[in-house]
C-alpha positions, 0 to 999 in steps of 0.5 A: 076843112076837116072836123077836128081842124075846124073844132080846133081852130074855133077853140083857138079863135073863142079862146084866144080872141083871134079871127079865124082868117089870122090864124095860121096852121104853122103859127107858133102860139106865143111867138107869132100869135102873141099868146102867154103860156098860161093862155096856150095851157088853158088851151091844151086843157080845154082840148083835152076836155073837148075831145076826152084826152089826156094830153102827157105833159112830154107832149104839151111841150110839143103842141106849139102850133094849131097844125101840132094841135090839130095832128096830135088830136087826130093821131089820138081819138 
């Protein structure tokens, strides 16, 4: 596991209270993995702040699942 994915898939296990071998790469945030939509914001905002990027509202939009998260932060550092 890489770095970034790793990071990211511990940010997602502490912050959503999911178990790392539930998660999913392609799991959408709130339809598979149960998550409100205020919870999936705090968790962009908390991406931002881990990795110092400001992620664009047009973007936030289409940060839906981990692997979007994950290729998203790697595209941008």
């Amino acid at each position: 596991m890489e770095p970034i994915e790793k990071s990211v898939l511990n940010l997602i296990c502490d912050h959503f209270d999911l178990a790392l071998e539930k998660i999913n790469l392609d799991a959408h945030f709130i339809k598979d993995l149960g998550v409100e939509s205020i919870d999936a914001i705090e968790f962009i905002i908390m991406c931002e702040h881990k990795f110092h990027l400001i992620i664009p509202d047009k973007e936030v939009e289409l940060l839906l699942t981990p692997r979007n998260a994950i290729n998203y932060i790697e595209r941008h550092l």
